[in-house]
C-alpha positions in Angstrom: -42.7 44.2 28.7 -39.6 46.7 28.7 -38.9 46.6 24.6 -35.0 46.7 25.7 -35.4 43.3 27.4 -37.9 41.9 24.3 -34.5 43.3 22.2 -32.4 41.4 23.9 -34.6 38.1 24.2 -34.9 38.4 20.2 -31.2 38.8 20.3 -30.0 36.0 22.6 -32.1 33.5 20.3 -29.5 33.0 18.1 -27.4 32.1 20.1 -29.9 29.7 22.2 -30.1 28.2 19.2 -26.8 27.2 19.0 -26.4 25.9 22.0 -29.3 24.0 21.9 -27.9 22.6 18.7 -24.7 21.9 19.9 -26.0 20.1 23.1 -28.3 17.8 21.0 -25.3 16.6 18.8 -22.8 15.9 22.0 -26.2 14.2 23.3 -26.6 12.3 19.7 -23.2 11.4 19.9 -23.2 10.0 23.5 -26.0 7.9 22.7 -24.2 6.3 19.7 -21.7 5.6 22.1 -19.0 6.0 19.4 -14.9 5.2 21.0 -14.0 8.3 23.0 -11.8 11.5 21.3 -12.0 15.5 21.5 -14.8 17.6 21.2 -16.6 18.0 18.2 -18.5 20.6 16.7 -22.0 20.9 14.6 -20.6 21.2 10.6 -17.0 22.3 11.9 -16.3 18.4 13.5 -12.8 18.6 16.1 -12.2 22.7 16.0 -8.2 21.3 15.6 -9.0 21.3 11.9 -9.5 24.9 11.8 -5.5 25.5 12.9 -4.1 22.1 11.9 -3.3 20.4 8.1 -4.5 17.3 7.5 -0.8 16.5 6.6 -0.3 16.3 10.5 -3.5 13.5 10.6 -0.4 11.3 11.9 1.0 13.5 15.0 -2.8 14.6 16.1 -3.6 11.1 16.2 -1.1 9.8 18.6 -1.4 12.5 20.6 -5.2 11.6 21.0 -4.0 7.6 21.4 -2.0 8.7 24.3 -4.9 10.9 25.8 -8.3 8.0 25.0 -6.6 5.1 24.4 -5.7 2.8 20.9 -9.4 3.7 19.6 -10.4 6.7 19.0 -12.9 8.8 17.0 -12.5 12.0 14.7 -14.7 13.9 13.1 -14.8 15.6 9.7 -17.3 18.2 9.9 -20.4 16.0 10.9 -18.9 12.7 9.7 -16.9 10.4 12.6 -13.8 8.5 11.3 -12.2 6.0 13.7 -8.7 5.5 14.0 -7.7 2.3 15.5 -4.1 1.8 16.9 -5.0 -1.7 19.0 -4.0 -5.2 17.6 -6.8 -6.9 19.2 -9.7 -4.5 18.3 -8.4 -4.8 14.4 -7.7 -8.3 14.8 -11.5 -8.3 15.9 -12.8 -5.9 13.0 -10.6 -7.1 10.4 -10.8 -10.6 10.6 -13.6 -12.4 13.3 -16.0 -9.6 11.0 -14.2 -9.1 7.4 -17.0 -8.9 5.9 -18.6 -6.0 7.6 -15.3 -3.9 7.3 -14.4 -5.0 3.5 -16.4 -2.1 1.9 -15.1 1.2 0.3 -16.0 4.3 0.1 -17.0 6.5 -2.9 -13.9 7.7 -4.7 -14.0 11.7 -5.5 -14.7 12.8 -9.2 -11.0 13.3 -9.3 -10.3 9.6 -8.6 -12.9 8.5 -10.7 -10.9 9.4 -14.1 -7.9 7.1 -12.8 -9.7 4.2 -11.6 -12.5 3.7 -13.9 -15.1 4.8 -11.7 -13.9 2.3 -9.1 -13.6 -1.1 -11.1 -9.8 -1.3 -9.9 -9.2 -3.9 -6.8 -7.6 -1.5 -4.2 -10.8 0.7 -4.6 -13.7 -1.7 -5.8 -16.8 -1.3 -3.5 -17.1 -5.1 -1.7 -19.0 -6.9 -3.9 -19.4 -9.6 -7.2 -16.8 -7.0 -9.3 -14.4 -6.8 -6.7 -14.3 -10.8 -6.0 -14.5 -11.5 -9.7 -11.0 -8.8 -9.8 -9.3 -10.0 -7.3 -10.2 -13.7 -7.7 -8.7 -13.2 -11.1 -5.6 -11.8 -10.1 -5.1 -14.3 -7.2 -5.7 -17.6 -9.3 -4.8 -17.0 -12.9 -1.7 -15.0 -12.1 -0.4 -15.3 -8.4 -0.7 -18.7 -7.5 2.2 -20.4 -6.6 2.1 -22.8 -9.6 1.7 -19.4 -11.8 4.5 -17.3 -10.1 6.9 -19.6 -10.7 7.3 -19.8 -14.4 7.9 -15.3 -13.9 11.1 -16.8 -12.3 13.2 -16.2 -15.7 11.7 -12.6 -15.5 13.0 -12.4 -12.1 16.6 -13.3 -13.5 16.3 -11.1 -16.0 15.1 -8.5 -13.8 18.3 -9.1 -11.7 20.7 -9.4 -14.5 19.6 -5.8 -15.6 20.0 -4.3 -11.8 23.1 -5.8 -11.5 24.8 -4.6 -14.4 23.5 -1.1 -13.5 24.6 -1.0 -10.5 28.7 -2.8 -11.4 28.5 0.4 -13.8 27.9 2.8 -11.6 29.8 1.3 -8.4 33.0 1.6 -10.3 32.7 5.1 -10.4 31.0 6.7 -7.7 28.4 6.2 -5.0 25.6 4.9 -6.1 22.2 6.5 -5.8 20.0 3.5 -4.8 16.6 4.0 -5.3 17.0 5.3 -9.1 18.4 1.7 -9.8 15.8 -0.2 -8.1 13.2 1.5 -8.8 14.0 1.0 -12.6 14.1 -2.8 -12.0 11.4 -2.8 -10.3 9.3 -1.3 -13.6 11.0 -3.7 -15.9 10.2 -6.5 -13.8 6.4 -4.9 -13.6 6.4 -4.5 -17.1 7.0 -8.3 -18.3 4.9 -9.4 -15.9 2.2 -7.3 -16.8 2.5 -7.4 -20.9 5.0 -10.3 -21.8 7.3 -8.7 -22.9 10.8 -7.2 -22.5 11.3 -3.1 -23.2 14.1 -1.0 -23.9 15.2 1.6 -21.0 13.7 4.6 -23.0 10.4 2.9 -23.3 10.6 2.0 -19.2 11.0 5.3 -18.1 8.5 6.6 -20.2 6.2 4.1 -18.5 8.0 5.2 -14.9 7.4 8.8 -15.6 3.5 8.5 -16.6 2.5 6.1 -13.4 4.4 8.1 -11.2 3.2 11.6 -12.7 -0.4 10.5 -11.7 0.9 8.9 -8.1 2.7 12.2 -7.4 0.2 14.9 -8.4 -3.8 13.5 -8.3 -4.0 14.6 -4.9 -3.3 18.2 -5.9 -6.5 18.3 -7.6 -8.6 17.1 -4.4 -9.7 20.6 -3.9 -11.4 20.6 -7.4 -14.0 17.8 -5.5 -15.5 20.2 -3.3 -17.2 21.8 -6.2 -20.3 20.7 -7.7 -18.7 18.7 -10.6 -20.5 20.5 -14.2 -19.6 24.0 -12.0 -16.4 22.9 -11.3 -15.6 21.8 -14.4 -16.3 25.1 -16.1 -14.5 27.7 -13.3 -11.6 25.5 -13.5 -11.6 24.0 -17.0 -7.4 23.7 -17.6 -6.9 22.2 -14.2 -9.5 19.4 -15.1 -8.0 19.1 -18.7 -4.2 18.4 -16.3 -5.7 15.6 -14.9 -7.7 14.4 -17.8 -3.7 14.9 -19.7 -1.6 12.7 -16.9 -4.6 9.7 -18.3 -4.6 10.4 -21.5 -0.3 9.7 -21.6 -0.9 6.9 -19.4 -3.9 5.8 -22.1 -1.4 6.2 -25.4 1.2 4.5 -23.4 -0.6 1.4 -22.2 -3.3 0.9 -24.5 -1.3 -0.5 -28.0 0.2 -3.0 -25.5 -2.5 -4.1 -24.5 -4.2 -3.8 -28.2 -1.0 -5.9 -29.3 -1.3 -8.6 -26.7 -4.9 -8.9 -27.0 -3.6 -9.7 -31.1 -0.8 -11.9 -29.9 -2.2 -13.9 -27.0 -2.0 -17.8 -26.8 -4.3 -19.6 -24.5 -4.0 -20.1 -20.6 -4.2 -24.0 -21.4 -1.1 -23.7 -23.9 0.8 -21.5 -22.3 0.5 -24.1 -19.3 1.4 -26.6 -21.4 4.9 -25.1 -22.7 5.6 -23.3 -19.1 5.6 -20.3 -20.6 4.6 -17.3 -17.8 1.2 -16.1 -18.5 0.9 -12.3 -18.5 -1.4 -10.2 -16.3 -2.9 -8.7 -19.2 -4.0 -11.7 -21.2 -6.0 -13.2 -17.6 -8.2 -10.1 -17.7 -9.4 -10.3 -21.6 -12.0 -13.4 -20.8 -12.8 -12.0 -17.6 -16.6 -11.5 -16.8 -17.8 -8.8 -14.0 -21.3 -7.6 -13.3 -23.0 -5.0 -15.3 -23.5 -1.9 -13.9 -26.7 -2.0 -14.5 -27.9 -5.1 -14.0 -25.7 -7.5 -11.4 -27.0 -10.8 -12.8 -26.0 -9.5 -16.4 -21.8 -10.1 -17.0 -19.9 -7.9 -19.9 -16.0 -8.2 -20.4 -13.9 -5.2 -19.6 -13.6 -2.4 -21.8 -10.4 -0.7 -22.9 -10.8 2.1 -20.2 -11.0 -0.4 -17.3 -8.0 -2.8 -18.8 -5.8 0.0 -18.7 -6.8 1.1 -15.5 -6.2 -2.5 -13.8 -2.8 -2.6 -15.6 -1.5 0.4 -14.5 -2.7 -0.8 -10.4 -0.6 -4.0 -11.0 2.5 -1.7 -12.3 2.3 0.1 -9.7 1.5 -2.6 -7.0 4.6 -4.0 -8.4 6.8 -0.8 -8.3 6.1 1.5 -5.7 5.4 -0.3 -2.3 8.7 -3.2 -3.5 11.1 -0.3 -4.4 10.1 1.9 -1.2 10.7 -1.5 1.0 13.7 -2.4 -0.2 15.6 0.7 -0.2 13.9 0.9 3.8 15.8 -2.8 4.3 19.3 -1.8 2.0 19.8 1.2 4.3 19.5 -1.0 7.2 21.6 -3.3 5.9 24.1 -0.5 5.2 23.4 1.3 8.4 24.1 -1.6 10.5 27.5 -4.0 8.9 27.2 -6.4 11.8 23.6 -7.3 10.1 24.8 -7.3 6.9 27.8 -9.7 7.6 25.4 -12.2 9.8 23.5 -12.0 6.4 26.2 -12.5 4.1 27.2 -15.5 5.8 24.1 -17.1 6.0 23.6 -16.7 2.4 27.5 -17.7 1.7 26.5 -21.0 4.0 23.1 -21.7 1.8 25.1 -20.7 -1.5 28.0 -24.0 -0.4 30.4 -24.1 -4.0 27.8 -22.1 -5.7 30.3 -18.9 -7.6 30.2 -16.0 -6.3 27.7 -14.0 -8.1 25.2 -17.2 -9.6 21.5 -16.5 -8.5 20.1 -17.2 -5.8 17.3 -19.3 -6.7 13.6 -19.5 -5.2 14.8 -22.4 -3.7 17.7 -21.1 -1.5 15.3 -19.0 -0.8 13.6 -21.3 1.8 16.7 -22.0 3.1 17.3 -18.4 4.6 15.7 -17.5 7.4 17.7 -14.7 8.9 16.6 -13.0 5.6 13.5 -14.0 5.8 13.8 -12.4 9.2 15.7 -9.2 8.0 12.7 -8.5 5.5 10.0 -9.0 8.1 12.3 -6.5 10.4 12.2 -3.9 7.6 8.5 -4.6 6.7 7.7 -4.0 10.6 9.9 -0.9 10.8 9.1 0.8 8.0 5.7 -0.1 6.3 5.6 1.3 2.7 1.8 2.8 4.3 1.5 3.9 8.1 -2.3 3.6 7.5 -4.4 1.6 4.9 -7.2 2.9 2.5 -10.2 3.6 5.0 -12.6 0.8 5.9 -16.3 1.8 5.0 -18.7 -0.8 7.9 -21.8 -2.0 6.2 -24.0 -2.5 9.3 -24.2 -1.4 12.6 -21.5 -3.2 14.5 -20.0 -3.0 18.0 -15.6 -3.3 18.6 -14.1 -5.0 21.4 -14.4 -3.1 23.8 -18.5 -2.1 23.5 -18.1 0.8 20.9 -20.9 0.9 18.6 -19.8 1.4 14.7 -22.5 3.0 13.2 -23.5 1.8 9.1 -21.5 4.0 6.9 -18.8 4.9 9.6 -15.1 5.1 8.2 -12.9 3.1 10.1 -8.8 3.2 10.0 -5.8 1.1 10.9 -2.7 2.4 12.1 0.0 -0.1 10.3 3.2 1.6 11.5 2.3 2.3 15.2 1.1 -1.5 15.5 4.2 -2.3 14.6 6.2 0.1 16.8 3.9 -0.5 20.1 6.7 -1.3 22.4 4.3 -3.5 24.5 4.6 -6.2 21.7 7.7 -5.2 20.2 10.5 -4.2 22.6 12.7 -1.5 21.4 10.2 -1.0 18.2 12.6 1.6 16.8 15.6 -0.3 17.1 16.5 -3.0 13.8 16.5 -6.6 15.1 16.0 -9.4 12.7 16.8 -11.7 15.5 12.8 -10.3 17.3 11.7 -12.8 14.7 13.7 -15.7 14.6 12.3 -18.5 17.4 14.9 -21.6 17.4 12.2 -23.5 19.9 10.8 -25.6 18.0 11.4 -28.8 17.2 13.6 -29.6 13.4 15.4 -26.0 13.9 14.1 -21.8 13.7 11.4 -20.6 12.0 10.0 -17.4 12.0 7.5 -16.2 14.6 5.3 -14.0 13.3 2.1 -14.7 11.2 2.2 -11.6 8.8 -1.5 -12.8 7.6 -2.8 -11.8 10.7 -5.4 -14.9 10.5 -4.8 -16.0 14.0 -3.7 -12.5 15.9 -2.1 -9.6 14.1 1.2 -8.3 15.6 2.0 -6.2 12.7 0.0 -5.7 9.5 2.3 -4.2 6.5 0.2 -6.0 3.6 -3.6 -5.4 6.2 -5.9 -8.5 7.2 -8.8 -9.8 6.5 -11.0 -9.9 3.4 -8.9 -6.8 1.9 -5.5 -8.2 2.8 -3.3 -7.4 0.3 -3.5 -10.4 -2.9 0.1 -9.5 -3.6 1.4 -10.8 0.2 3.3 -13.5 -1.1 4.5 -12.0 -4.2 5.6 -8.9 -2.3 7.9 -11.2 0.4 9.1 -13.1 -2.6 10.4 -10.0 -4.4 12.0 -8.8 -1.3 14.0 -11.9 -0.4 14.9 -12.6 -4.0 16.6 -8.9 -4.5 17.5 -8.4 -1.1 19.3 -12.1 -0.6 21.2 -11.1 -4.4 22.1 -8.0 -4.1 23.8 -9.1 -0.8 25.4 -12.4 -2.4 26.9 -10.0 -5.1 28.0 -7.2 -3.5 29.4 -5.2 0.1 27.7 -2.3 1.1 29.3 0.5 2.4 27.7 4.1 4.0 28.6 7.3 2.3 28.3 8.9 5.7 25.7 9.1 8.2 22.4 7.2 6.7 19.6 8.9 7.5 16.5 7.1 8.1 14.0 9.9 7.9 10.6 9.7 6.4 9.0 11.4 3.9 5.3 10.8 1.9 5.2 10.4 -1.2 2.8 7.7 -2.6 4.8 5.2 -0.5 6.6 6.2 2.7 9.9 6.8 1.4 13.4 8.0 2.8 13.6 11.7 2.8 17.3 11.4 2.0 17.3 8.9 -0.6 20.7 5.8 0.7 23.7 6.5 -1.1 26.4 3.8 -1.1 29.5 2.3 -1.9 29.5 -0.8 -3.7 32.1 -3.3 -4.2 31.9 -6.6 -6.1 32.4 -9.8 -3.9 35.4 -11.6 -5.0 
């Protein structure tokens, strides 16, 4: 044989090769049958990834929704992630099969510092820890029966906004979020601990939650090392994140030292209606060992503090980023705000102007019940929740096969803007949720639970729904409804309802205001 064409042969092996491999991973992923999406590639996954930021996930994604449909597949170098956009098909996942779509992934060595290798509820693999956590949190704490002795913490809460914001009002425009985002952590705090703190201690607490909810994710490159290796080449960037925990530890800890010293029982403080703190409901509690599921321990210091700082920040971030959404609304469009004010002046009868409105009233309201749900449906304080992790094969409406192990993702905010269940989704309608049909006057329309069907999904569904649903709703029709009975809002200009992600999807430019008193 001529050795030019044996040379060449040898040469065009390679390249056989990669092509044959190529062929046999479209063919492997054809015969998994996974929902449809662009091509992928052997190691590289969708070749977009080599010219696109994953801070664009968002805009690729509904590009590919408009080209395959409201479920579609990505891949990550050889693992698939699908991203589901359809109401039914999560409806389907979420809920008619919870419990194969409940689990979580492995968090990355990064994460594992701030979460206690995973024995926090958002991140907790499905399982006896996660129900024991979340059980806890649901029963001892949020029940109804539970919530409603935090209501003088509420007031107080109030009391303290209010007064910062009549200070600052008579002087200038007032910058909103800095005001509510401080209540928000006092209210956190004395739910969390029992007790009341001065405004120097409060933003130290602000400034250490949000210093590791602002920067952990610049250390995700650090995962990609092998961890002991990593650790050495980049020793001070691991002591940074081991230093945003450590001022979250020295922060936390003596409170939780001091109300492990100070605590009353559940029984008594039932007995005097005293609220019971977050804290003292986790110092009985029993999860598995790790090493041994039948075996239960009680938490250790690391893991209190973790699940203590999740609950201030459950409390804070997501509450402060939806209500400045709905206030900037409310500011945006008067004519909503003055339907709103009148309702709540209706409710309120010879009440003076500026007494609380109570938990009761509450009920009483449903155009803001309505105005909250709009501003939940517009502007989710997540466009996607934590990814899904399937624990057995599984197939989607629709026939796609969901492989054991596969990541699976739900698009929040473009459920709630599909304009084939919301018409106009970008416009701000309370009234899309108000349905004066039924018999003994309106109620609202909308299951936000999703148990039945979900329509929109700003708290998820299923087994991982959100625990704080009804605490969250609470909050926001409690400050919302007050801070409306106590005072007119007025745009400083143009409000600007732009995004921008932080740990919450926030304003970009934060709503500035005038604010007069209601005589």
């Amino acid at each position: 044989m001529d050795n030019g064409l044996v040379i060449a042969l040898i040469a065009a092996l390679p390249i056989c090769a990669i092509f044959h491999l190529i062929l046999s991973y479209i063919s492997h992923r054809n015969k998994q049958k996974l929902p449809p999406g662009p091509l992928s590639l052997p190691f590289i996954g969708n070749p977009i990834w080599l010219f696109k930021p994953l801070s664009e996930l968002e805009t690729i994604l509904r590009h590919y929704h408009s080209k395959y449909g409201p479920v579609v597949t990505l891949h990550f170098g050889n693992t698939p992630s699908i991203f589901i956009a359809s109401h039914s098909v999560s409806h389907h996942a979420l809920v008619q099969n919870g419990a194969i779509f409940a689990d979580r992934f492995p968090v990355m060595e990064t994460a594992k510092i701030i979460t206690s290798n995973q024995h926090n509820i958002s991140t907790a693999f499905y399982g006896p820890t996660w129900r024991a956590l979340r059980r806890n949190l649901t029963y001892e704490l949020l029940h109804p029966s539970r919530l409603k002795a935090h209501s003088v913490s509420r007031k107080w809460t109030l009391d303290v906004l209010v007064h910062r914001l009549r200070q600052t009002s008579a002087a200038e425009p007032v910058k909103v979020m800095d005001h509510i985002r401080y209540a928000m952590y006092c209210l956190a705090t004395v739910m969390c601990f029992g007790e009341r703190f001065d405004e120097k201690f409060i933003n130290e607490v602000r400034e250490s939650q949000r210093g590791i909810l602002l920067n952990i994710n610049k250390f995700n490159d650090l995962n990609f090392w092998p961890v002991r290796l990593g650790k050495i080449l980049f020793k001070k960037r691991w002591a940074e994140i081991r230093q945003l925990r450590k001022r979250q530890d020295d922060l936390l800890l003596p409170l939780i030292n001091k109300a492990r010293k100070n605590r009353t029982t559940i029984k008594d403080n039932e007995e005097t209606g005293k609220p019971i703190p977050y804290v003292d409901t986790l110092f009985d509690l029993e999860i598995a060992d790790n090493n041994d599921e039948k075996k239960k321990r009680k938490l250790v210091d690391d893991e209190l503090i973790t699940l203590c700082s999740e609950f201030l920040d459950a409390i804070t971030d997501t509450t402060a980023a939806s209500l400045q959404w709905i206030m900037a609304n409310l500011v945006k469009y008067p004519e909503i705000q003055e339907k709103l004010y009148k309702e709540i002046k209706e409710v309120m009868g010879n009440k003076k102007q500026g007494e609380e409105i109570e938990e009761e009233d509450l009920g009483k309201m449903t155009y803001l019940k309505a105005v909250v749900m709009e501003g939940l449906r517009r502007h989710p304080p997540g466009h996607m929740l934590l990814p899904h992790k399937v624990t057995e094969d599984s197939v989607l409406e629709g026939g796609y096969r969901v492989p054991k192990g596969t990541s699976v993702n739900f698009m929040v905010a473009d459920m709630g803007w599909d304009e084939k269940v919301w018409p106009e989704p970008m416009a701000f309608k309370p009234e899309r949720f108000l349905n004066d049909k039924v018999e003994g006057g309106v109620e609202l329309e909308v299951d936000v639970t999703g148990s039945k069907e979900i329509k929109m999904m700003p708290f998820g569904a299923g087994r991982r729904i959100c625990p704080g649903l009804g605490l969250g709703l609470l909050h926001l029709e409690y400050f919302v409804g007050n801070l409306m009975w106590n005072f007119k809002w007025k745009a400083v200009g143009e409000v600007d309802l732009s995004e921008k992600q932080e740990s919450a999807i926030i304003m970009k430019y934060p709503l500035l205001a005038y604010l007069s008193p209601r005589s």
